[in-house]
N, C-alpha and C positions, 0 to 999 in steps of 0.2 A: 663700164662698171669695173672699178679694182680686184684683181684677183681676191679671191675669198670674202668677196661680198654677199649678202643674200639679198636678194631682189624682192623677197617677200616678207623681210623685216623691217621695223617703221625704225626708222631714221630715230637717234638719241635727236636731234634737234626738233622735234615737236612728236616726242613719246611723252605720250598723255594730256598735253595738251590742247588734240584735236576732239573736236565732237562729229557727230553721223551730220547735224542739221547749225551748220553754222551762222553767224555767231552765236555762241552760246555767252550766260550770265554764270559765274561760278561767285562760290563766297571760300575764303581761304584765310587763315591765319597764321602767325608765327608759327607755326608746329606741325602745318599742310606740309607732306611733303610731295604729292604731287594731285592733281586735281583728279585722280580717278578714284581719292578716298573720299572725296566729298559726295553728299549728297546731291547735288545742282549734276554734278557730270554724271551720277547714275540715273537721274530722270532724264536730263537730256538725251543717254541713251536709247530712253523708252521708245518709240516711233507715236508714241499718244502723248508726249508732253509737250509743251510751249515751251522750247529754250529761250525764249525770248522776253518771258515774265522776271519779272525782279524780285525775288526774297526777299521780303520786307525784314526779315531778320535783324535785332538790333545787335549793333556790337557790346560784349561785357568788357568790364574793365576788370584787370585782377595783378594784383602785385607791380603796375603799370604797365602791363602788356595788354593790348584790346586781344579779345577771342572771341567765341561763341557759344562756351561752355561753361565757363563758372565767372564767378564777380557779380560786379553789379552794372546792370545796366545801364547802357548810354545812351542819349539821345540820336548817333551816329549809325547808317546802315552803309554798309559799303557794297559797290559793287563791281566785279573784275570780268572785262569780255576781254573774248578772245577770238581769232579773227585769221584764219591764217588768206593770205593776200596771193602769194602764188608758192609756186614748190621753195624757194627761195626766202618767205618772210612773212613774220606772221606779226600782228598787231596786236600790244596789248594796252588797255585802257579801263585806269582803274577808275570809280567813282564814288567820292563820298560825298554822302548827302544828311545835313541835318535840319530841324527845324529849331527858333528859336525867334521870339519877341513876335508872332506871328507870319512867321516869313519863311521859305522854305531857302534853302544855300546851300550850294556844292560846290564839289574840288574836285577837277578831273588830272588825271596824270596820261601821257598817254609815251608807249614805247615801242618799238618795233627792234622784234628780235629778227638777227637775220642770219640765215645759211655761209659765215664767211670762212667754211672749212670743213671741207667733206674724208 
């Protein structure tokens, strides 16, 4: 360890991003700025919630930005896990999913952020 490190402070490379029972499912928009404001990371805190359940939550539209708060509703839910993989990387994998013409359709994005500078 570096001098003047603290061994019981969480690392900036995944502060706030871990949950107690991983993976977890977060929903987050332009304006998140980190997942410990959302509501998805305060149940998954809980030790009695399913982090695992998906928030059907529809995304709004407003001034062209998608959110979750004001606009008008869209057919689109999205959803963003997180995943860390070992002390070194963590996976994230976003997913949106809509319905349309009877059929259900998604888009997955998938990234791994990784420890390249301690």
């Amino acid at each position: 360890m570096a001098p003047g490190q603290n061994p019981n402070k969480t690392s900036l490379f995944d502060d706030g991003l871990i949950c107690p029972v991983p993976p977890c499912d977060f929903q987050a928009d332009y304006a998140t700025l980190t997942f410990t404001e959302t509501t998805d990371f305060e149940k998954c805190s809980d030790p009695g919630y399913n982090c695992h359940l998906y928030d059907e939550t529809p995304l709004k539209i407003d001034g062209g930005f998608y959110n979750y708060t004001s606009g008008t509703e869209t057919k689109f839910k999205r959803k963003i896990t997180i995943e860390k993989e070992d002390s070194d990387n963590i996976k994230v994998e976003v997913n949106v999913e809509w319905a349309e013409k009877g059929r259900t359709h998604n888009l997955k994005a998938l990234e791994y952020l990784t420890r390249w500078y301690q």
